[in-house]
C-alpha positions as CSV (number, residue, x, y, z in Angstrom):
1,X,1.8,106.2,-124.6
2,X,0.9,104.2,-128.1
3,X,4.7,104.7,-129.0
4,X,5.6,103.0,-125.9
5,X,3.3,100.1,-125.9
6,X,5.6,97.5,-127.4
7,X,8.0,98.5,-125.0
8,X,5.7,97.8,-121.9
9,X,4.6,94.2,-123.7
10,X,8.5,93.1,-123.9
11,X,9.0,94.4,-120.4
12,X,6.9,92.4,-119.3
13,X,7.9,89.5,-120.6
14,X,11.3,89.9,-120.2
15,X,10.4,90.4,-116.4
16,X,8.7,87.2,-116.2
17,X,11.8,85.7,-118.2
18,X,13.7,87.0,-115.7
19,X,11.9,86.0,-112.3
20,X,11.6,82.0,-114.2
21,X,15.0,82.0,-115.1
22,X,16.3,83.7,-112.0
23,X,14.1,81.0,-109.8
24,X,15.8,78.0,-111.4
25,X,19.2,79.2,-111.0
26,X,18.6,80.0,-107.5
27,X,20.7,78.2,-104.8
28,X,17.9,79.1,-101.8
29,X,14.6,79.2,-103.2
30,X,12.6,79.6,-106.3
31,X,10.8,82.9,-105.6
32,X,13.6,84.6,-104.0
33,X,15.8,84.3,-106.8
34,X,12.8,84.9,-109.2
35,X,12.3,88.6,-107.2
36,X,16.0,89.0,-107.3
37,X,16.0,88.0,-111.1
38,X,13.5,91.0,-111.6
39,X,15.6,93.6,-109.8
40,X,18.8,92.9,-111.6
41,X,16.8,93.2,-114.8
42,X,14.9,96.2,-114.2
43,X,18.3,98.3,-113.1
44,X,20.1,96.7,-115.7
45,X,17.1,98.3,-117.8
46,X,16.9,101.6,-116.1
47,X,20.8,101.6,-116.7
48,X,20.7,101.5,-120.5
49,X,18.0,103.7,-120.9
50,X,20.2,106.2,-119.2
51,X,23.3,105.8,-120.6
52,X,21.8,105.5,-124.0
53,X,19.4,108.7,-124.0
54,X,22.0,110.8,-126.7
55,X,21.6,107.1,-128.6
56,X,18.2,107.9,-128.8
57,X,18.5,111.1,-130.0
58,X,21.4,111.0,-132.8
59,X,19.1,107.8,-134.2
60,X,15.9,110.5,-134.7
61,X,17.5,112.6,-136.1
62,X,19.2,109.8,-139.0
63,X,15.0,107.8,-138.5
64,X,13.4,110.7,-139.2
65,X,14.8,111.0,-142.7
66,X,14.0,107.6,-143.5
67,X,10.6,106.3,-144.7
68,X,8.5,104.8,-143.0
69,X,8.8,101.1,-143.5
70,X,12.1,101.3,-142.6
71,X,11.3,103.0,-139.8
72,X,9.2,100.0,-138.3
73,X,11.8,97.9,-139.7
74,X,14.0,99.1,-137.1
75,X,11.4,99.0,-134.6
76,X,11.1,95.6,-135.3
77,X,14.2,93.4,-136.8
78,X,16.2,96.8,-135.4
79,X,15.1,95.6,-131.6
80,X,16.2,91.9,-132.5
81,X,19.2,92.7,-133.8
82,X,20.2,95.1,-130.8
83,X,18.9,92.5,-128.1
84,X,20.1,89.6,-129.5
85,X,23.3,90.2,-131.7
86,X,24.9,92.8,-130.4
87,X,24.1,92.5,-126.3
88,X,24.4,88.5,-126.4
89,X,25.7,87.3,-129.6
90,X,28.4,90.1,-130.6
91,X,30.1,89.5,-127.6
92,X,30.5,86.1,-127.7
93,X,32.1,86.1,-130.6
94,X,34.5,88.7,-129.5
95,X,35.0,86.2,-126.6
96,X,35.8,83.6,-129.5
97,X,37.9,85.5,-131.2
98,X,40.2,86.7,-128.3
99,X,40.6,83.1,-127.2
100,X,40.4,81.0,-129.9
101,X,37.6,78.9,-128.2
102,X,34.5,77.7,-131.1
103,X,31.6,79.7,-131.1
104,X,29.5,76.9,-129.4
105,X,32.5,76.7,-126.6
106,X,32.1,80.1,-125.7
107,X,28.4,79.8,-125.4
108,X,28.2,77.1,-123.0
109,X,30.9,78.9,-121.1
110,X,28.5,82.1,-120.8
111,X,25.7,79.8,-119.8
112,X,27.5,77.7,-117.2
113,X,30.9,79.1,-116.2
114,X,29.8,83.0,-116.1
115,X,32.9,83.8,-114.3
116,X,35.1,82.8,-116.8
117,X,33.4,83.9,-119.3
118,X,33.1,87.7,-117.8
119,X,36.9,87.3,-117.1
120,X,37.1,86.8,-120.8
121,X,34.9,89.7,-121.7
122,X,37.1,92.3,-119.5
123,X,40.4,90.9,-121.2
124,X,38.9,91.8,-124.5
125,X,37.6,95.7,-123.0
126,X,40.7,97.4,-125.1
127,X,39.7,95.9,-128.2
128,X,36.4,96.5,-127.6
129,X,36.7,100.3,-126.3
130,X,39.1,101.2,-128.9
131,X,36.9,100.0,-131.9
132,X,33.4,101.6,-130.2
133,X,35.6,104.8,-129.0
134,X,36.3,105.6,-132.7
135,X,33.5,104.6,-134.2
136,X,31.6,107.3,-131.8
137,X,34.4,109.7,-132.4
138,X,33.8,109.7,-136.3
139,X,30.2,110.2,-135.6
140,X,31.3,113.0,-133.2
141,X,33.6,115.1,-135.7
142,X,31.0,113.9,-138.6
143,X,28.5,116.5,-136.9
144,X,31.2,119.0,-135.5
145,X,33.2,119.4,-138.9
146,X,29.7,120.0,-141.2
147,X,30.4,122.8,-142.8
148,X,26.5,123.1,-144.0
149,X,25.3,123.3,-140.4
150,X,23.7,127.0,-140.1
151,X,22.7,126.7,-136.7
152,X,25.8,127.0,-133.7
153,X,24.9,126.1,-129.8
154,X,28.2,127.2,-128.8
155,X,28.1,130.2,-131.4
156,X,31.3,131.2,-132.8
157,X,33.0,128.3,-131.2
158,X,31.1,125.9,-132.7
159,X,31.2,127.7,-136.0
160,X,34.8,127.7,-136.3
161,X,34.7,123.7,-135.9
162,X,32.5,123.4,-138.5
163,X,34.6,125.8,-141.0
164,X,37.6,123.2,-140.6
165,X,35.2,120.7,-142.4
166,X,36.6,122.3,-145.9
167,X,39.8,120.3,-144.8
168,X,39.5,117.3,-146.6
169,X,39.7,114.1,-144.3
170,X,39.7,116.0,-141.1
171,X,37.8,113.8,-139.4
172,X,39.8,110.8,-139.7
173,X,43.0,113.0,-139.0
174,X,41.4,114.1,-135.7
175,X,40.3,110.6,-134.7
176,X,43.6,108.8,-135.7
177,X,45.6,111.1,-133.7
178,X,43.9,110.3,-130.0
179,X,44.5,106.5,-131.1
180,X,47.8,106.9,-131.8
181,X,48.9,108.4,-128.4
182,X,46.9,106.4,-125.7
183,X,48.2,103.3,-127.6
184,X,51.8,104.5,-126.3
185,X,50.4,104.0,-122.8
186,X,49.0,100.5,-123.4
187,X,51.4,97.2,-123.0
188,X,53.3,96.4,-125.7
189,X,51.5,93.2,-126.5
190,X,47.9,94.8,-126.6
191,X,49.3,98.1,-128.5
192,X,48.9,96.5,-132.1
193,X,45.1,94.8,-131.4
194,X,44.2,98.2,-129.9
195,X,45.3,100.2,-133.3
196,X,43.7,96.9,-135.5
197,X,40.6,97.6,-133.4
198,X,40.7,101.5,-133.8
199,X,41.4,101.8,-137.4
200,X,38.5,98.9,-138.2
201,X,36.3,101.3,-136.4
202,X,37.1,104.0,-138.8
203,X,37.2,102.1,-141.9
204,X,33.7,100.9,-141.0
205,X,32.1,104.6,-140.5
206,X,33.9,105.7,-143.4
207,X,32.3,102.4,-145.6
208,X,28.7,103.0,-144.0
209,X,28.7,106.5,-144.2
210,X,30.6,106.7,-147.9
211,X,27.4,104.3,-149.4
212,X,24.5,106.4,-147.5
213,X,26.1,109.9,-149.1
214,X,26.6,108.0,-152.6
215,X,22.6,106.5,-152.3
216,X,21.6,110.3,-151.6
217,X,23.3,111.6,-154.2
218,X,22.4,109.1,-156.7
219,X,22.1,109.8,-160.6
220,X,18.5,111.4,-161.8
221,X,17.8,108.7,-164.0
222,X,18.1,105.8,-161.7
223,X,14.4,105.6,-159.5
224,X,13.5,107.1,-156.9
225,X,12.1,104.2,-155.3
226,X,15.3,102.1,-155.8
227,X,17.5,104.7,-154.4
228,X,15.0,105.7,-151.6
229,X,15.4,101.6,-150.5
230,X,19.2,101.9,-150.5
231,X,19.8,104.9,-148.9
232,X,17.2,103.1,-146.0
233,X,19.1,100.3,-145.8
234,X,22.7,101.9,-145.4
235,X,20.9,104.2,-142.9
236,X,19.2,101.4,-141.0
237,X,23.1,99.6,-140.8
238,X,24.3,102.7,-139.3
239,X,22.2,103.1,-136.9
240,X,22.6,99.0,-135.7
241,X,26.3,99.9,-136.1
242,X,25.6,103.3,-133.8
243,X,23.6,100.7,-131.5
244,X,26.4,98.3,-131.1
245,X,29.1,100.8,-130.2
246,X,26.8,102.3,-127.1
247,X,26.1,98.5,-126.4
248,X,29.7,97.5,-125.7
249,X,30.8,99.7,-122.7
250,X,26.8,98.7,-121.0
251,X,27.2,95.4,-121.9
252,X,30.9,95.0,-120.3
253,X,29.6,97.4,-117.3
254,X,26.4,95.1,-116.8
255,X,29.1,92.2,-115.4
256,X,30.0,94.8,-112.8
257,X,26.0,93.9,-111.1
258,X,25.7,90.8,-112.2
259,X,27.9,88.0,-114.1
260,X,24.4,86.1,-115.4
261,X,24.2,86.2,-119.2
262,X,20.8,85.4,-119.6
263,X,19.7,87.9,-116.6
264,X,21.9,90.8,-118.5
265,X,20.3,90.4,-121.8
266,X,16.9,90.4,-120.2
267,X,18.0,93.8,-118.4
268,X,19.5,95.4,-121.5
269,X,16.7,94.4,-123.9
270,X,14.1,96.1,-122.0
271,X,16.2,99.1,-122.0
272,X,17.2,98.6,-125.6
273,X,13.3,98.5,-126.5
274,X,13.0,101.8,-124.5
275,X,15.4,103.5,-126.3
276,X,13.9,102.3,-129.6
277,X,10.6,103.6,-128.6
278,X,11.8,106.9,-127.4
279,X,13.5,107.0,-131.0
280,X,10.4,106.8,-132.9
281,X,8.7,109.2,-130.1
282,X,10.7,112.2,-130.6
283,X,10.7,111.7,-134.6
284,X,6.7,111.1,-134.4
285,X,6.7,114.2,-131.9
286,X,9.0,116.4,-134.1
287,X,10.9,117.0,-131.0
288,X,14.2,117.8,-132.6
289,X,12.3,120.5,-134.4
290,X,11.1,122.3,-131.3
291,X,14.3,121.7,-129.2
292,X,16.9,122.9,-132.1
293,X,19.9,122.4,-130.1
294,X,19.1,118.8,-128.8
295,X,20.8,117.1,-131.2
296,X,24.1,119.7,-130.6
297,X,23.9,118.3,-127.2
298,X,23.6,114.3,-127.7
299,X,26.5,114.5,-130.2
300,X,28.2,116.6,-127.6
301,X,27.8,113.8,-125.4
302,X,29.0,111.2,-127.6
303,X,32.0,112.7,-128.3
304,X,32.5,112.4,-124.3
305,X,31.5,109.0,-124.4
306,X,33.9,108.3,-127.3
307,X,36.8,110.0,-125.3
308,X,35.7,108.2,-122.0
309,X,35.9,104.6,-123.6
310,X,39.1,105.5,-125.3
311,X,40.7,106.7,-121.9
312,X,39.3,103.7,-120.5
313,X,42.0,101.6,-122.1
314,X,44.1,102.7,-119.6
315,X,42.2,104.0,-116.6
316,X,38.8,102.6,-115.5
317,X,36.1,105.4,-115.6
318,X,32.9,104.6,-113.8
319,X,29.9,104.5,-115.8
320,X,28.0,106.9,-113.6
321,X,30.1,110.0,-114.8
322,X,29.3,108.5,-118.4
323,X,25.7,108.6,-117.7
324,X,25.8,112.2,-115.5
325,X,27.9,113.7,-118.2
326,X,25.6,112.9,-120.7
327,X,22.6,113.6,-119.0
328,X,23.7,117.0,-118.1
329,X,24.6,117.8,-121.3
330,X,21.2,117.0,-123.1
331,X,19.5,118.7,-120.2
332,X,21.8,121.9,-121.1
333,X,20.9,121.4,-124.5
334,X,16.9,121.8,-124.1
335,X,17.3,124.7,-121.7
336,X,19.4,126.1,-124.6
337,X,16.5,125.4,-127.3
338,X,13.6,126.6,-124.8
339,X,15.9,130.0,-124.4
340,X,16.7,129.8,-128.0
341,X,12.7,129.3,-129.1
342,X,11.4,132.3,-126.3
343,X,14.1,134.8,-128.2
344,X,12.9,134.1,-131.3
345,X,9.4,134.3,-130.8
């Protein structure tokens, strides 16, 4: 319980956050919309702690090579960052840019004219689901197409995938391709935003992951401290990045419940803090180590996340089948390790 004691301290004050802030802005009375205040926030938590469980799990697996400083570093300036740039910040500004309204215009719109402002939001969702989408499918074919990877859940399947990663670029040739035909199906004033959107998401994978490989791989004469605290740093970026892309489709999904801002990023930082604990759990716990093929099974179910958001363009996709499909896919993917551990032993 140690790893999850932050988590419990910021629940609870988010939940107290929530029942003040929730009793003010009530029309009937102050405790009722205090209580009601709580309950939003604690689904809204439950919510992102579900949908964000492979999250978790992809993130150990990049934390657990990093030292630890910078692994409390993203315990700590990670959780602000996550909370308040990307869940409440980050979208404001994607508010901004969409409709030319000044940053401080777009806040006070969130604060007092939620409506609006969520209309906003939802009118940016193509942008937004086409820049997250292929971020996540880069991080998708990044694990699929490693040629290094020795160990296959789907056996000879999985190990042709990853013989394909001699092609050079193939990644970016798989990802560019989806893009390229669902923006057919999309208006043609939205179709060049939605490519602008996609490719940025690729050019910034390719920059974040490009620096961490060339920090790795660094000269033996620079030292190994210096490199060590680059290679941290470009990993501790990706993983915000990583963060952010699960954090659009929630954030967007969190208006369907409720249109209060302040209530929504009181909701999604408690889950956000949970997933962050969880994180640092299974590294501490060297979980990945005794369930080989759970990290198969999160990346598995970000590459159906990736392909849900990108479909999503077009066609609205309920965020319960992305947080069954995902949770049925990590649950097949410890019941493959436990098989996987009682053969070999």
């Amino acid at each position: 319980m140690q790893h999850f004691r932050l988590s419990f301290i910021v629940t609870a004050v988010c939940l107290a956050a929530a029942f003040y802030w929730g009793g003010i802005s009530s029309p009937q009375s102050f405790y009722y919309g205090g209580m009601m205040g709580v309950f939003i926030a604690v689904i809204l938590g439950v919510l992102e702690v579900s949908l964000s469980f492979d999250n978790a799990v992809v993130n150990a697996a990049i934390l657990k090579r990093m030292d630890e400083r910078w692994q409390k570093y993203f315990l700590t300036w990670g959780i602000l960052i996550a909370v308040f740039g990307m869940r409440l910040l980050f979208p404001i500004v994607i508010v901004s840019a969409a409709t030319g309204i000044d940053f401080m215009g777009v806040t006070k719109m969130a604060l007092n004219d939620t409506a609006t402002y969520a209309e906003h939001l939802e009118a940016s969702h193509v942008q937004i689901a086409a820049f997250g989408g292929m971020f996540l499918l880069m991080v998708f074919y990044s694990f699929i197409f490693d040629e290094t990877k020795e160990l296959h859940w789907l056996g000879y399947i999985e190990e042709k995938m990853a013989s394909f990663g001699k092609l050079e670029a193939i990644e970016i040739i798989m990802a560019l391709g989806p893009l390229l035909i669902i923006q057919n199906y999309l208006p043609q004033e939205i179709r060049l935003d939605a490519l602008v959107a996609g490719v940025s998401g690729v050019i910034l994978f390719v920059i974040v992951d490009s620096l961490a490989a060339l920090f790795e791989h660094e000269e033996e004469g620079e030292e190994v401290v210096a490199v060590l605290k680059k290679s941290g740093l470009m990993s501790f970026i990706y993983l915000e990045v990583l963060d952010a892309s699960f954090s659009f489709d929630g954030v967007i999904g969190a208006f369907a419940i409720t249109q209060d801002v302040v209530i929504i990023m009181l909701g999604l930082a408690i889950g956000a803090m949970f997933v962050r604990s969880l994180t640092v759990y299974l590294v501490r716990k060297g979980t990945l180590d005794e369930y080989v093929f759970l990290e198969h099974g999160a990346h598995y179910a970000i590459g159906v996340l990736a392909g849900i958001m990108l479909v999503s363009m077009t066609h609205h996709i309920p965020e319960v089948i992305t947080g069954l499909t995902g949770a049925i896919l990590i649950a097949l993917s410890v019941f493959s390790s436990i098989r996987y551990r009682k053969r070999m032993a």
